[in-house]
C-alpha positions as CSV (number, residue, x, y, z in Angstrom):
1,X,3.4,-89.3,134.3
2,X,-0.2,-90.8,134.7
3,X,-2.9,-93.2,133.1
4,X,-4.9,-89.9,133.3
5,X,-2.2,-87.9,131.6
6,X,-2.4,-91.5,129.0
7,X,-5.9,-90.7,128.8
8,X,-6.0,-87.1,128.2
9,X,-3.1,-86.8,125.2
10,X,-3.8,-85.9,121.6
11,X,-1.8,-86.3,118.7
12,X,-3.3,-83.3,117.4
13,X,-2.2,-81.1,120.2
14,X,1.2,-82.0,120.3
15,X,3.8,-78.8,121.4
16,X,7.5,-78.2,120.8
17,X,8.5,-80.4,124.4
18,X,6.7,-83.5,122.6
19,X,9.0,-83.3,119.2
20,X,12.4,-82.5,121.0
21,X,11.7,-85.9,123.7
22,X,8.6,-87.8,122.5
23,X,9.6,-91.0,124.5
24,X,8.4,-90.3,128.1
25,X,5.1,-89.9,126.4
26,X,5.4,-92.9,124.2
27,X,6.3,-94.7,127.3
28,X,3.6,-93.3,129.5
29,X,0.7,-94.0,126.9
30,X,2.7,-97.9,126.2
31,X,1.9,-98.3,129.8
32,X,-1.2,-96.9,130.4
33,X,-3.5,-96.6,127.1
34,X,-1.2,-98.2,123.9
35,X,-4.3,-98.0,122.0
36,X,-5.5,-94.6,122.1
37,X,-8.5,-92.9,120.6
38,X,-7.3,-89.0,120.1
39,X,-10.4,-86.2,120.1
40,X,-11.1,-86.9,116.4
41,X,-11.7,-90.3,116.5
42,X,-8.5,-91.6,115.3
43,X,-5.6,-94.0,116.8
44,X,-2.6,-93.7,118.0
45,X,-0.9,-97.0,118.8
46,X,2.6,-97.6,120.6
47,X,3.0,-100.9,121.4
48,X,5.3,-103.2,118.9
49,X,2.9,-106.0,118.4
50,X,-0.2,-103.6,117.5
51,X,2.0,-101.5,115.5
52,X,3.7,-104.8,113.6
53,X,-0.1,-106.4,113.0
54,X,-1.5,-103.2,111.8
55,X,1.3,-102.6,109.0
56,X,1.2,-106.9,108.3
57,X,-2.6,-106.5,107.9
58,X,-3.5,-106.4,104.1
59,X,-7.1,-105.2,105.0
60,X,-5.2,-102.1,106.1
61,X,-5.1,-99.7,103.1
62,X,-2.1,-96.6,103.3
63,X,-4.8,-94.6,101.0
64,X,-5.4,-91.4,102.3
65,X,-7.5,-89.6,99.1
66,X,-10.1,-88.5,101.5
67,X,-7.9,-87.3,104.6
68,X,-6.2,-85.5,102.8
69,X,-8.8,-83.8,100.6
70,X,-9.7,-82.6,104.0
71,X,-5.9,-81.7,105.2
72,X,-4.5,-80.2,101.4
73,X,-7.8,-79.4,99.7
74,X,-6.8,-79.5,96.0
75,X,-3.6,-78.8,95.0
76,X,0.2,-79.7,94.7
77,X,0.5,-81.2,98.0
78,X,-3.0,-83.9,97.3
79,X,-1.5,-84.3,94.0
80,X,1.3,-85.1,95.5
81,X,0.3,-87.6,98.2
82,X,-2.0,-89.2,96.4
83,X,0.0,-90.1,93.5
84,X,3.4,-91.5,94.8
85,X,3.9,-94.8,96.1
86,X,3.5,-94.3,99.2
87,X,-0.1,-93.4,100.2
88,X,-1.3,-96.1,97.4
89,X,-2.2,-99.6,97.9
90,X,-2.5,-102.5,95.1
91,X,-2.8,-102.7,91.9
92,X,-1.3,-98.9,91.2
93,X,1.4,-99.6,94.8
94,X,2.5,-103.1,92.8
95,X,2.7,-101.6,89.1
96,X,5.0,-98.6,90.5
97,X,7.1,-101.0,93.2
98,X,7.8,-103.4,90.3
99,X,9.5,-100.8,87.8
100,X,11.7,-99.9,90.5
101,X,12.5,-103.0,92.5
102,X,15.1,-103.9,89.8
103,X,17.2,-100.5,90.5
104,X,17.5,-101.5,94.5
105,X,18.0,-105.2,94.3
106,X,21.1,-106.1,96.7
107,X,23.4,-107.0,93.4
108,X,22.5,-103.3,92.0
109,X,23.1,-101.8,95.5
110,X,26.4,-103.5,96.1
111,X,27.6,-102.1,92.3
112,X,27.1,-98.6,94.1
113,X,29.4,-99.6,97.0
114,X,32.9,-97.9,95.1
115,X,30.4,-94.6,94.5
116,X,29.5,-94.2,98.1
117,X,32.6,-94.9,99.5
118,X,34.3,-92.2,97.1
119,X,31.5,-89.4,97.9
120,X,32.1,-90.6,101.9
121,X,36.0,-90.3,101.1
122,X,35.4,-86.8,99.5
123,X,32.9,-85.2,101.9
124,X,35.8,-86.5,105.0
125,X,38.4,-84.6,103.4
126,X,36.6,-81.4,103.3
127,X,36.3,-81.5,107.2
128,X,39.8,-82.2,107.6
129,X,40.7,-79.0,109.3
130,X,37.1,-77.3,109.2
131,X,37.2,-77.1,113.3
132,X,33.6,-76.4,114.1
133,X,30.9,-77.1,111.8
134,X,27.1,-78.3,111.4
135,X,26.9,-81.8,110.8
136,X,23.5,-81.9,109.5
137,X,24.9,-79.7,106.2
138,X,28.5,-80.4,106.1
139,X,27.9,-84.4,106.0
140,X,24.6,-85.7,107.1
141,X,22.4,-84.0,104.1
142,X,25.2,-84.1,101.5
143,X,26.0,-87.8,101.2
144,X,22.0,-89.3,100.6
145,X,21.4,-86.2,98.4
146,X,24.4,-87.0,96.0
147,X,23.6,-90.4,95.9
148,X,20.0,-90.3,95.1
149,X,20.4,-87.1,92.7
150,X,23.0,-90.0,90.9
151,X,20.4,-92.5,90.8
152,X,17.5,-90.1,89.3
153,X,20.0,-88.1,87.3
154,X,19.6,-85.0,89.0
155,X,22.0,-82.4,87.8
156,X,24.4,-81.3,90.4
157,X,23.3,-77.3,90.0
158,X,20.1,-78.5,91.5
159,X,21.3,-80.3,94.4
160,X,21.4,-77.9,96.8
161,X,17.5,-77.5,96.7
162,X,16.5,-80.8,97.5
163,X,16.5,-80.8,101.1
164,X,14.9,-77.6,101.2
165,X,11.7,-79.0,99.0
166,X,11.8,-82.5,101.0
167,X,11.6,-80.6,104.6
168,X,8.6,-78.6,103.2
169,X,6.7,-81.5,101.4
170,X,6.7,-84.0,104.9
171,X,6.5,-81.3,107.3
172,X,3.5,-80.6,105.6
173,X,2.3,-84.5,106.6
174,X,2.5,-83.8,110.7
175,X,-0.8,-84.1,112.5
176,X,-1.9,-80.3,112.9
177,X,0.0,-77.6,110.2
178,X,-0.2,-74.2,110.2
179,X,-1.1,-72.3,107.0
180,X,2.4,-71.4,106.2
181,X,3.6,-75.2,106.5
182,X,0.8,-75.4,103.9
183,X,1.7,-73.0,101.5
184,X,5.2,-73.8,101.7
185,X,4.4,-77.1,100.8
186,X,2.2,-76.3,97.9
187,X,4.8,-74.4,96.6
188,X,7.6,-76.7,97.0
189,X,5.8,-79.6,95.1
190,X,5.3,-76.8,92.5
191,X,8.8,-75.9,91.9
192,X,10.0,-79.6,91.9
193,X,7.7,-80.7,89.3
194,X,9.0,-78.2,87.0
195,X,12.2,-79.2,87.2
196,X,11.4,-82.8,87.3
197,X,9.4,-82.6,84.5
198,X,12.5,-80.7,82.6
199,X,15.1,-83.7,83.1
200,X,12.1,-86.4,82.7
201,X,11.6,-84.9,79.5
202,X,15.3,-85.0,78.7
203,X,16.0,-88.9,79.9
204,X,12.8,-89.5,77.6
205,X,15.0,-87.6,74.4
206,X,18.0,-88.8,75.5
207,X,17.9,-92.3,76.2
208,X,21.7,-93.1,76.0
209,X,22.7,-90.7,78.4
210,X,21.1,-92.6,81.6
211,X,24.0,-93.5,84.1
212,X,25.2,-96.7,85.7
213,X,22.4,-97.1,88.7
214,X,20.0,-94.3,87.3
215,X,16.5,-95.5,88.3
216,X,14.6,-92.6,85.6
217,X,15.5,-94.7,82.4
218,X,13.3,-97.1,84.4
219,X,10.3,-95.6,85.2
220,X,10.4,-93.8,81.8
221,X,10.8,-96.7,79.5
222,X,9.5,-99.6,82.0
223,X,6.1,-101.3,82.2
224,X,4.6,-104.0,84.3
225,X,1.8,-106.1,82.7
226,X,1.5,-103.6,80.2
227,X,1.3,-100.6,82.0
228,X,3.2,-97.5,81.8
229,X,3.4,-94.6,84.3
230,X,2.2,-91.4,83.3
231,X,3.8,-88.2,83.1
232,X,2.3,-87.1,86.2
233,X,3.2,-90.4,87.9
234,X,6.4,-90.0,86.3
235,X,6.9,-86.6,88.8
236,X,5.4,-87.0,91.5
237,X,7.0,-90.7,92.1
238,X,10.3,-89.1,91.2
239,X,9.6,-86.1,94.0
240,X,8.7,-89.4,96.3
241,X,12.0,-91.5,95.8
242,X,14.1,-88.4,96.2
243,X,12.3,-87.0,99.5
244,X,12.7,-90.7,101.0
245,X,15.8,-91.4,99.8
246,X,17.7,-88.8,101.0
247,X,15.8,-86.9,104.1
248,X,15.3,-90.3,106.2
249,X,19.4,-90.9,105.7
250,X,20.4,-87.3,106.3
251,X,18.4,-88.3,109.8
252,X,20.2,-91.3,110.1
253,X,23.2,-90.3,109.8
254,X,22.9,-87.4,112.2
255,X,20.8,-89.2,114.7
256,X,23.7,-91.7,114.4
257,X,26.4,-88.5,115.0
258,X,24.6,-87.2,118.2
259,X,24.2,-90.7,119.7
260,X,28.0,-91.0,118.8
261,X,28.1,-87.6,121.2
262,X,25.7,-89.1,123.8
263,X,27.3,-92.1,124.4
264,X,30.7,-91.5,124.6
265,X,31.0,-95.5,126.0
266,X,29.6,-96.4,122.6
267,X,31.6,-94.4,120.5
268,X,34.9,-95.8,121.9
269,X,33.7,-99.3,121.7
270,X,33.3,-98.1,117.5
271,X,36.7,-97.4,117.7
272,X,37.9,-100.5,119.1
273,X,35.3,-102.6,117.3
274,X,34.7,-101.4,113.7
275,X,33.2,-104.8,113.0
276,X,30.2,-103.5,115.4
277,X,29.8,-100.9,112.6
278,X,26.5,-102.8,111.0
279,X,25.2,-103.7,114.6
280,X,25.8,-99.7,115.6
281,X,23.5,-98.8,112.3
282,X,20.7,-100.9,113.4
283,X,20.4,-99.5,117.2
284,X,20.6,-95.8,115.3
285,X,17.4,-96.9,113.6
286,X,15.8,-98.6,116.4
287,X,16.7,-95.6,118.6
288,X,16.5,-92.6,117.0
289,X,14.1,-94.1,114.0
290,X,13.9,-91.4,111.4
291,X,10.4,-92.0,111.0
292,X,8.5,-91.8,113.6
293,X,4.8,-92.0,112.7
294,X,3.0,-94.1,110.1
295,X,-0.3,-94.5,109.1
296,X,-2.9,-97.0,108.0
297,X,-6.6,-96.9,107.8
298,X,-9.6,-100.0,109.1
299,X,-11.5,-101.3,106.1
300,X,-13.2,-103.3,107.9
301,X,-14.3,-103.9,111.8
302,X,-11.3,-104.9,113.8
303,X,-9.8,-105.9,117.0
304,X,-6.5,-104.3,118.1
305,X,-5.8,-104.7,121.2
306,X,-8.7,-105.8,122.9
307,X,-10.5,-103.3,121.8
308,X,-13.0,-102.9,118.9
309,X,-12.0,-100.9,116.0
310,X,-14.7,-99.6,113.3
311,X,-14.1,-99.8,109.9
312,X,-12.9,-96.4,108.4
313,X,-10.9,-95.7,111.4
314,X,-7.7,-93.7,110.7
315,X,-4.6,-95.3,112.9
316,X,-1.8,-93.5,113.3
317,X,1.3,-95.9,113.8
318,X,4.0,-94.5,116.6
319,X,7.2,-96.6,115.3
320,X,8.8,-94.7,117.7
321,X,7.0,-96.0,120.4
322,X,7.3,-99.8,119.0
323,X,11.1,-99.5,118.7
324,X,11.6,-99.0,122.2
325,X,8.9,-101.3,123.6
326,X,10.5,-103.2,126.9
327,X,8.2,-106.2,126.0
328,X,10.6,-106.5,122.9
329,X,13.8,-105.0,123.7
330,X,16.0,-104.8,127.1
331,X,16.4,-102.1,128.2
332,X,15.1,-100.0,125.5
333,X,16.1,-96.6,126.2
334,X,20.2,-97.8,126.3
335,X,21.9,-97.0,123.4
336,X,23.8,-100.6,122.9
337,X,25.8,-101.2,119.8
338,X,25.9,-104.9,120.4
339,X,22.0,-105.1,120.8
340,X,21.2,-108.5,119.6
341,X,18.8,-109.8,118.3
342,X,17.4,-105.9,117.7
343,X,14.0,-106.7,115.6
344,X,13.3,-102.6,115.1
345,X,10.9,-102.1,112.6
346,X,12.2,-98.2,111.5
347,X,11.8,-99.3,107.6
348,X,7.8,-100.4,108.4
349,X,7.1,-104.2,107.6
350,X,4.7,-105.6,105.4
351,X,4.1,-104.6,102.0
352,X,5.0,-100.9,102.1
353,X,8.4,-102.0,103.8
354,X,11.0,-99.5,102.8
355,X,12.1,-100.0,99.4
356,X,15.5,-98.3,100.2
357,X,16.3,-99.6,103.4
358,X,19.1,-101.6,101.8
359,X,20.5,-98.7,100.1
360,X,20.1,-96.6,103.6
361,X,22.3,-99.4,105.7
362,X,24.8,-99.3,102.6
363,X,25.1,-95.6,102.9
364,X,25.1,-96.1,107.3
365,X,27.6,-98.5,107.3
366,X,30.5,-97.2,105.0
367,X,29.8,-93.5,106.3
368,X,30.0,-94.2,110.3
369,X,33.1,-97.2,110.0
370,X,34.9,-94.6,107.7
371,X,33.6,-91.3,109.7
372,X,35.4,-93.1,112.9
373,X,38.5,-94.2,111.5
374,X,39.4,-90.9,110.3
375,X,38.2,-88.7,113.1
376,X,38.4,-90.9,116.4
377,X,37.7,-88.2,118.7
378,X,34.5,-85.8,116.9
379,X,33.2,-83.9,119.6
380,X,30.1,-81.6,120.7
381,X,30.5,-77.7,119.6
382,X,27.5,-76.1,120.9
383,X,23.9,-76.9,121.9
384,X,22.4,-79.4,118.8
385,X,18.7,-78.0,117.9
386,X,16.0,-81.0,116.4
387,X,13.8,-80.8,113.7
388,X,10.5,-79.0,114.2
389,X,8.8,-82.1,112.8
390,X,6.3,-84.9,114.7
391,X,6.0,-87.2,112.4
392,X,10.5,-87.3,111.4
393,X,13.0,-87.5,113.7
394,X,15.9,-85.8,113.1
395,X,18.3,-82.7,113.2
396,X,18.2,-79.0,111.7
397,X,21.8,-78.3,113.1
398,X,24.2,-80.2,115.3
399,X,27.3,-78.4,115.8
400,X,30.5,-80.6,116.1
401,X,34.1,-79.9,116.5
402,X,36.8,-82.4,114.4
């Protein structure tokens, strides 16, 4: 590739060769042009110090009411992203991160520890004899969803439709969508609300019934410095903490599966090593990072990079691009189990960092260190196909063989 080929991309024309390998481009535009203006004005940055300064910058707001007035026009899909936590900055970001901090402190998440480990020890044992089957639905999607439909008390009849809505809400959050992506969208924001609304208004009635590490009771009864969420902010933060904390694992997990398949050197170094097993979850994530783009916007005139940066600019974030920056790691594009000290930033920084990135490693850890005990020798079982997605990395089927 070339500094004009650097020159000439666009986020906004990305094709289908870009989402199944981004990296030679990420590379090519690291080397060339890391901070890139795209035809309408916005940037895309891919180096790890730009990307780390923009998300550390508290003059950099994560509010996107007007972008996305333009993108989603009114309806369920602005409501959406303009309500949950994560395109808000202070005071509304602090009110809603406090009422749910106390549900994912690290003595909370290590209560969970006997519940993962028995849904990981169930979901095993139904591939215990299964021969060929798709990772992605037979383990990758099954283990975040149960977890997180425990924690928000969502009833197991519903389950199955939660990938489904979280697939159409952030596809709908890549650069360019098409009109379908849209109305899918809009329609899957729709349908969640209703039933989110049906079991908020239940916890609400019936109080008593909340479970050990349900984070509804929570948001329904909690209040910080007075403040209460609203029913609206109820659902549409509930619709948030269920699309991230299950979608972004079901990735990391089958991320972590294909590069178990990739780098056959790797996976019998697991074998021999379990102890590597929290080292081997960190490269998934610097590697394969489940998200792959972030945003921020310039409130102010800025300097990134060298170059001047108006206020108002909208900066897109390549975390892709950052994790696998040579000026930060060796030898980036090596899958290396041992990689230390691996400083990836695939759970953001600053004060949007991932609120369940502690529950994700919990979930990483005990799934691969018990995934390879009990089947040593997983193999590939037909041609894996990615998600059509930009801005998430991760698979729609990869086919293995136990």
């Amino acid at each position: 590739m070339s500094k004009e080929a650097a020159l000439q991309f666009d986020l906004n024309s990305i094709d289908r060769d870009f989402i199944d390998n981004p990296y030679p481009v990420l590379a090519n535009l690291r080397k060339h042009d890391p901070v890139h203006f795209n035809s309408d004005g916005s940037l895309y940055l891919t180096r790890f110090e730009d990307v780390k300064a923009v998300y550390q910058d508290r003059s950099m707001i994560s509010d996107k009411t007007v972008a996305f007035k333009e993108k989603f026009a009114d309806g369920p899909l602005y409501k959406h992203h303009t309500t949950s936590l994560i395109f808000n900055d202070p005071p509304y970001h602090t009110t809603v991160r406090k009422l749910l901090a106390h549900a994912f402190t690290p003595r909370k998440l290590a209560e969970m520890e006997p519940l993962i480990s028995e849904i990981v020890d169930r979901l095993l044992d139904d591939l215990r004899g299964a021969g060929d089957v798709d990772f992605v639905t037979a383990f990758a999607m099954r283990l975040p969803t149960e977890v997180i439909s425990f924690m928000l008390g969502v009833p197991q009849q519903h389950r199955h439709k939660l990938r489904g809505y979280s697939l159409a809400i952030l596809g709908a959050l890549d650069p360019v969508i098409s009109q379908q992506r849209l109305d899918n969208g809009n329609h899957a924001v729709a349908e969640f609300s209703e039933l989110l609304n049906d079991l908020i208004n239940h916890r609400r009635n019936n109080p008593e019934g909340a479970g050990q590490g349900e984070v509804l009771e929570a948001l329904i009864f909690g209040e910080f410095e007075g403040r209460r969420l609203t029913q609206e902010e109820l659902i549409q933060n509930c619709i948030f903490l269920l699309n991230a904390g299950h979608e972004t694992t079901t990735s990391l997990m089958a991320n972590g599966a294909g590069m178990l398949l990739q780098a056959p050197d790797q996976y019998q170094l697991l074998r021999d090593n379990p102890d590597l097993t929290d080292s081997a979850v960190e490269e998934i994530l610097r590697y394969e990072s489940p998200l792959q783009i972030g945003n921020r916007m310039t409130t102010s005139d800025t300097v990134i990079g060298g170059k001047t940066i108006p206020a108002g600019t909208y900066i897109h974030t390549s975390i892709a691009g950052a994790n696998r920056d040579p000026d930060i790691f060796d030898q980036p594009d090596k899958i290396d189990f041992t990689r230390n000290p691996n400083r990836h930033i695939a759970f953001i920084t600053g004060i949007h960092v991932c609120l369940g990135a502690t529950l994700a490693r919990y979930e990483g850890k005990i799934a691969f260190r018990r995934l390879i005990q009990r089947y040593p020798q997983m193999q590939a079982a037909g041609e894996p196909e990615r998600m059509p997605l930009a801005r998430f990395r991760g698979y729609s089927n990869l086919p293995v063989r136990f």
